[in-house]
VEXKOLFI-912971 format. One record per atom (N, C-alpha, C): chain; x, y, z; atom name; residue number from 1. Coordinates in steps of 0.001 Angstrom, whole numbers, always signed. Example, Ala and Ser with C-alpha at 12.3 -4.5 7.8 and 13.67 -1.06 7.14 Angstrom:
2
- A_+13190_-5690_+7800_N_1 $
- A_+12300_-4500_+7800_CA_1 $
- A_+13200_-3300_+7800_C_1 $
- A_+12850_-2250_+7080_N_2 $
- A_+13670_-1060_+7140_CA_2 $
- A_+12900_+30_+7870_C_2 $
//
This chain:
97
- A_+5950_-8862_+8608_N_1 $
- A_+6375_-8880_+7224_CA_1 $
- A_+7621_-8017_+7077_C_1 $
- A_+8914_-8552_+6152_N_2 $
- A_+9999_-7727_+6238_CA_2 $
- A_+9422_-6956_+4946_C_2 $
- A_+10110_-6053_+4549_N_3 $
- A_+9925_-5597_+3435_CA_3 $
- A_+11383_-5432_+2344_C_3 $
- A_+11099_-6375_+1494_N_4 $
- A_+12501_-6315_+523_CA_4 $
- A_+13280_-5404_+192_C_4 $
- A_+14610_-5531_+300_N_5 $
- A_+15079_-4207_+95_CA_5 $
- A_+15658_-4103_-1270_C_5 $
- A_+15095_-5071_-2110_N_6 $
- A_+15670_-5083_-3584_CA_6 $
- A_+14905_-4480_-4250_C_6 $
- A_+14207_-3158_-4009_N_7 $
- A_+13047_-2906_-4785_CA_7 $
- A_+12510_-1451_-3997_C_7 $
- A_+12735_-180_-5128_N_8 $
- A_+11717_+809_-4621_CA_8 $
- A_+10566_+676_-3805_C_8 $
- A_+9440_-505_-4746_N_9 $
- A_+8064_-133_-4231_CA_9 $
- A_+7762_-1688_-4020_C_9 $
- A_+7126_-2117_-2887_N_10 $
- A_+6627_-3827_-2891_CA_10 $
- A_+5190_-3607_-2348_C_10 $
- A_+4412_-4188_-3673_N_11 $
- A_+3165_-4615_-3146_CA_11 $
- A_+2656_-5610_-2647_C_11 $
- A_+2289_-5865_-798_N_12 $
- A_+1828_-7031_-405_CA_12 $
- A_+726_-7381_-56_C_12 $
- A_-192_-8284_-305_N_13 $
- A_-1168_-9043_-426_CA_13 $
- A_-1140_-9794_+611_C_13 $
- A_-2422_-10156_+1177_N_14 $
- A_-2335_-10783_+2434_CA_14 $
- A_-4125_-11161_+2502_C_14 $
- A_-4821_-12243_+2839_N_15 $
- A_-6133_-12851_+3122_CA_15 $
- A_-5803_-13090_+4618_C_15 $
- A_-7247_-12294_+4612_N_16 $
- A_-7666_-12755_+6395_CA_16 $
- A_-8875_-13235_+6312_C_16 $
- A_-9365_-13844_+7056_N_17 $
- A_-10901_-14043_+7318_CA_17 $
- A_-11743_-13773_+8523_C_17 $
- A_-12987_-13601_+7849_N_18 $
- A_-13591_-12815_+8874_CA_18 $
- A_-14126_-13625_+9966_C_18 $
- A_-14014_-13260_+11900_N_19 $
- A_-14233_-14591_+12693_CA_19 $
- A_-15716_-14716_+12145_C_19 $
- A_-15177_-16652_+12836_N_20 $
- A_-16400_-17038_+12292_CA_20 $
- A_-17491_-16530_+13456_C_20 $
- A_-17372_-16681_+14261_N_21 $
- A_-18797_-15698_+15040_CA_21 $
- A_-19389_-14392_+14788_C_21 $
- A_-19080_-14038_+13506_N_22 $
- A_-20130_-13077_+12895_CA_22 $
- A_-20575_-13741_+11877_C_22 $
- A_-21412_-14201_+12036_N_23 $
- A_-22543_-15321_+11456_CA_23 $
- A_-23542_-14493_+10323_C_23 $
- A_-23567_-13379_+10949_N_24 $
- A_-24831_-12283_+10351_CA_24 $
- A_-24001_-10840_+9226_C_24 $
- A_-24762_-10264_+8611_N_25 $
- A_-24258_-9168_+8078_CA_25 $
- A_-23767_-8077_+9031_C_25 $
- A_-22706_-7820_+8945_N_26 $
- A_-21878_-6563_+9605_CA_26 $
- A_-22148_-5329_+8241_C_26 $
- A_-21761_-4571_+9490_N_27 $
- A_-21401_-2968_+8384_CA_27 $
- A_-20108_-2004_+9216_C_27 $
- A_-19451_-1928_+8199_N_28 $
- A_-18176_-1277_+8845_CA_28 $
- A_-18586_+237_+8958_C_28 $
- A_-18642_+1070_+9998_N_29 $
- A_-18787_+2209_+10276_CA_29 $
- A_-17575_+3380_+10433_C_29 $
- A_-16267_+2734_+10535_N_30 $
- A_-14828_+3412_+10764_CA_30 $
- A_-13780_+2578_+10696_C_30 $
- A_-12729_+3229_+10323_N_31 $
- A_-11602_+2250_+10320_CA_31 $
- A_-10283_+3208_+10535_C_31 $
- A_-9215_+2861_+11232_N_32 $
- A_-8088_+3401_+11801_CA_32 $
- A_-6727_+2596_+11364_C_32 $
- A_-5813_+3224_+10719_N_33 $
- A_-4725_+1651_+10436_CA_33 $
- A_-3815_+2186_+11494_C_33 $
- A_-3514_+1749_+11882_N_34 $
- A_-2963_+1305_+12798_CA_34 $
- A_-1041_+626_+12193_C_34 $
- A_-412_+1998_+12338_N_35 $
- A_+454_+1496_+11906_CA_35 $
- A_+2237_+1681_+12803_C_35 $
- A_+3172_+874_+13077_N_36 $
- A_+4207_+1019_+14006_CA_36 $
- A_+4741_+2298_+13692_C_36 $
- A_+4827_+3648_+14095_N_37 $
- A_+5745_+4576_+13880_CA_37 $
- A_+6869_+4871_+13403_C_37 $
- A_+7674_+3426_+13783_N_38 $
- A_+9070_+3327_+12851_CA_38 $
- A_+8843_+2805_+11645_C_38 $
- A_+7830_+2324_+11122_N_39 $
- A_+7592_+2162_+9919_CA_39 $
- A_+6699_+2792_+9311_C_39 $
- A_+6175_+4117_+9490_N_40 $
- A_+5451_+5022_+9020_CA_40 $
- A_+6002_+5293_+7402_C_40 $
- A_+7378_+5302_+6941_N_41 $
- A_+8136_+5995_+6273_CA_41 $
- A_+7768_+4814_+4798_C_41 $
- A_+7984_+3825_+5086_N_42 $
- A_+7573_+2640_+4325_CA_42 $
- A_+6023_+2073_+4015_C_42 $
- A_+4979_+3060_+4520_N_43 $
- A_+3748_+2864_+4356_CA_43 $
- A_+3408_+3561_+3514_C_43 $
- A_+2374_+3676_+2343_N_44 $
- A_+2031_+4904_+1547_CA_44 $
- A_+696_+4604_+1549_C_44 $
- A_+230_+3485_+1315_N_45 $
- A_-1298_+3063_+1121_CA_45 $
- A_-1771_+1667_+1689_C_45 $
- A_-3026_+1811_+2118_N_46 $
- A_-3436_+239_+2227_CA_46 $
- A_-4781_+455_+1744_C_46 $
- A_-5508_-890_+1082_N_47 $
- A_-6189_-1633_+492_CA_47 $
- A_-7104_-2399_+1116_C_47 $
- A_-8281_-2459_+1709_N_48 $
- A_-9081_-3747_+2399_CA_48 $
- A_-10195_-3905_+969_C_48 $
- A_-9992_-5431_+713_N_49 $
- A_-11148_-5714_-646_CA_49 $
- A_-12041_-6450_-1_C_49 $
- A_-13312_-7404_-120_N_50 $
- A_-13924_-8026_-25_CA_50 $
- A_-13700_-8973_-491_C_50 $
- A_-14016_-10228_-557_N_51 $
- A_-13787_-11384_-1558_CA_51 $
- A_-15168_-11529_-1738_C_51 $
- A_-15299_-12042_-3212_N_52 $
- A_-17101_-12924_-3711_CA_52 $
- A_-16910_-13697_-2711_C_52 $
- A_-18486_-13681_-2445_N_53 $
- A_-18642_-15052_-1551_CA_53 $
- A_-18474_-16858_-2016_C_53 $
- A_-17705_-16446_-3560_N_54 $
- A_-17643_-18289_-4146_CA_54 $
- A_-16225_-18281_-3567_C_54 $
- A_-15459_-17112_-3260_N_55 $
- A_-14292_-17543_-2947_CA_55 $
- A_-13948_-18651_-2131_C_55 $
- A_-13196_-19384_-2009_N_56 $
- A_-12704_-20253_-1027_CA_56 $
- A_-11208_-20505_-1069_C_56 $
- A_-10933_-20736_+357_N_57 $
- A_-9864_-20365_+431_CA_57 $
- A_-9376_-21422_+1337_C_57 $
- A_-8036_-22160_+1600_N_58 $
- A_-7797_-23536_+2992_CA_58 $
- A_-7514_-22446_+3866_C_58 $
- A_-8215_-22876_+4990_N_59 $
- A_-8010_-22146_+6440_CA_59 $
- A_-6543_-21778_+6868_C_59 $
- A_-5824_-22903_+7018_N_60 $
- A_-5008_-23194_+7200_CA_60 $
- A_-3348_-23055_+6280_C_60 $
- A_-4167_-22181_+5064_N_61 $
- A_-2833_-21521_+3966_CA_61 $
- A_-3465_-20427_+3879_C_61 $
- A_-4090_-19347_+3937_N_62 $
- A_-4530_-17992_+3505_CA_62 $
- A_-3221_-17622_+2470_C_62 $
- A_-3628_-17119_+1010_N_63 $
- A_-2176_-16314_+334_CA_63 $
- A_-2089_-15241_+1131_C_63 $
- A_-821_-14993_+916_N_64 $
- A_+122_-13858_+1589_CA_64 $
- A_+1349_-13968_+1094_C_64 $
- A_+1882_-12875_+242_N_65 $
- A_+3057_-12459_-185_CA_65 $
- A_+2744_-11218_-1172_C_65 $
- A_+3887_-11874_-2006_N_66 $
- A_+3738_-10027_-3002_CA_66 $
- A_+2734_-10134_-3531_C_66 $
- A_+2150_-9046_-4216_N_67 $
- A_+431_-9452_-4625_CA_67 $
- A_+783_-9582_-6416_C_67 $
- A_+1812_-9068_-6937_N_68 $
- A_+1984_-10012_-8618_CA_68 $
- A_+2099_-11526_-8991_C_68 $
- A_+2682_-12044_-7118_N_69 $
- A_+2696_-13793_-7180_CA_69 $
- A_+1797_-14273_-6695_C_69 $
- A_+787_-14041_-6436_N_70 $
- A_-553_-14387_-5481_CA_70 $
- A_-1866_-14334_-6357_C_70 $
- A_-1604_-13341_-7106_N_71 $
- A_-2994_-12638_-7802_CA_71 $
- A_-4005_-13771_-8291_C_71 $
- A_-3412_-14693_-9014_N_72 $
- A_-4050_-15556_-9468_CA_72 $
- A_-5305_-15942_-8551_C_72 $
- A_-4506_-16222_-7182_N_73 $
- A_-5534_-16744_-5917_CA_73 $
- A_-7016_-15555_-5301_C_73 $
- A_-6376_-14559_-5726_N_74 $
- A_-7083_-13499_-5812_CA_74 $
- A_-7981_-12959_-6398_C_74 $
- A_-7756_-12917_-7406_N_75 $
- A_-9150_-12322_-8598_CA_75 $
- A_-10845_-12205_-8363_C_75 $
- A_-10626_-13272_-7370_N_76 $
- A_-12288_-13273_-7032_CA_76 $
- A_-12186_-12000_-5511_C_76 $
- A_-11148_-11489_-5083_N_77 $
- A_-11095_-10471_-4415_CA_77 $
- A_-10769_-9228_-4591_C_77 $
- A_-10573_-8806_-5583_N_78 $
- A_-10408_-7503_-6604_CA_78 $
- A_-11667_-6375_-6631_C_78 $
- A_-12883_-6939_-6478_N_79 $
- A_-13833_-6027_-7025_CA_79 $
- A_-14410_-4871_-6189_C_79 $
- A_-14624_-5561_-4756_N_80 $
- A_-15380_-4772_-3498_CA_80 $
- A_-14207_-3791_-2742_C_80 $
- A_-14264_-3119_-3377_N_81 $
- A_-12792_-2128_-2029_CA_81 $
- A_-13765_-1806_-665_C_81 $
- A_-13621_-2320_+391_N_82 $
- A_-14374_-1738_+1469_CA_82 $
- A_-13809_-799_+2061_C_82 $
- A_-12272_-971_+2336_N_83 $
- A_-11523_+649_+2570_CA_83 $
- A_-10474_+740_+2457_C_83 $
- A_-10037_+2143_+2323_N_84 $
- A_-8536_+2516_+1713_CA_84 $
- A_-8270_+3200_+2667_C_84 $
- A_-6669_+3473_+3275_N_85 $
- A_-5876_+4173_+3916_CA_85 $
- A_-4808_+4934_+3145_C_85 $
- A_-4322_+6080_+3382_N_86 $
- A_-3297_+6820_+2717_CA_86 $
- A_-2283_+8009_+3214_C_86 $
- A_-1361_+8039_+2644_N_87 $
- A_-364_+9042_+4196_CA_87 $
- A_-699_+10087_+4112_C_87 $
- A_-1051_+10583_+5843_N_88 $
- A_-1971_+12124_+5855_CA_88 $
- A_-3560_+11363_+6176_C_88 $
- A_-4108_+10079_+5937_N_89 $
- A_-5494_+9956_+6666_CA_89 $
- A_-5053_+9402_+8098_C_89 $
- A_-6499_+10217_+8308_N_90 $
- A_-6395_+9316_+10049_CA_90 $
- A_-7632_+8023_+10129_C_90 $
- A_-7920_+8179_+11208_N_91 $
- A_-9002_+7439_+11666_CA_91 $
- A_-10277_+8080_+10732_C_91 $
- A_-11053_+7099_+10364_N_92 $
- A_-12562_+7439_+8986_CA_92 $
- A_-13542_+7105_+9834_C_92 $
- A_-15003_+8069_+10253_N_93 $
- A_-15823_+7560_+10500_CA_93 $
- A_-16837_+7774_+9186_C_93 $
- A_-17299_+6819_+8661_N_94 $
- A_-18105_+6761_+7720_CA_94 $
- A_-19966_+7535_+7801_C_94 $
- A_-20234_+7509_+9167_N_95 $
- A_-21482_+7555_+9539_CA_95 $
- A_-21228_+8133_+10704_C_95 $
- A_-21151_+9713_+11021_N_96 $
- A_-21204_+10262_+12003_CA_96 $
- A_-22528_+10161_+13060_C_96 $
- A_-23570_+9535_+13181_N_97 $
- A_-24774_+9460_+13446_CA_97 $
- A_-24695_+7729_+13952_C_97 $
//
């Protein structure tokens, strides 16, 4: 993703899905972002939501772009924050045990 240079701040939006060979309930225990070093400077926050499960989505278009032109497609993914990243966190283990 480039990031526009017409603009202080760009918020981007992006759907992934989860492989389909986790068939069963997962539970996220940690999460690390993982981000290129030369672009550390241009990162401030990230966002992982859940989607309702009525969501549906074509395999084969996932939205992805700025998230004020997308949102629409979105809304049913707004509610569940499963995890946040921010500059200064590292790696989160949720459940030391």
């Amino acid at each position: 993703y480039r990031v526009p240079s017409t603009s202080d701040t760009t918020y981007h939006c992006k759907v992934y899905k989860v492989p389909s060979r986790l068939s069963t309930k997962q539970h996220v225990i940690a999460h690390k972002a993982l981000i290129d070093p030369a672009n550390r400077d241009l990162v401030h926050h990230l966002l992982v939501y859940e989607c309702d499960s009525a969501t549906i989505f074509d395999d084969a278009n996932l939205p992805d772009g700025l998230c004020d032109d997308i949102f629409p497609k979105l809304q049913l993914c707004t509610t569940n924050i499963a995890s946040i990243w921010a500059v200064g966190g590292d790696e989160v283990c949720l459940f030391l045990n």
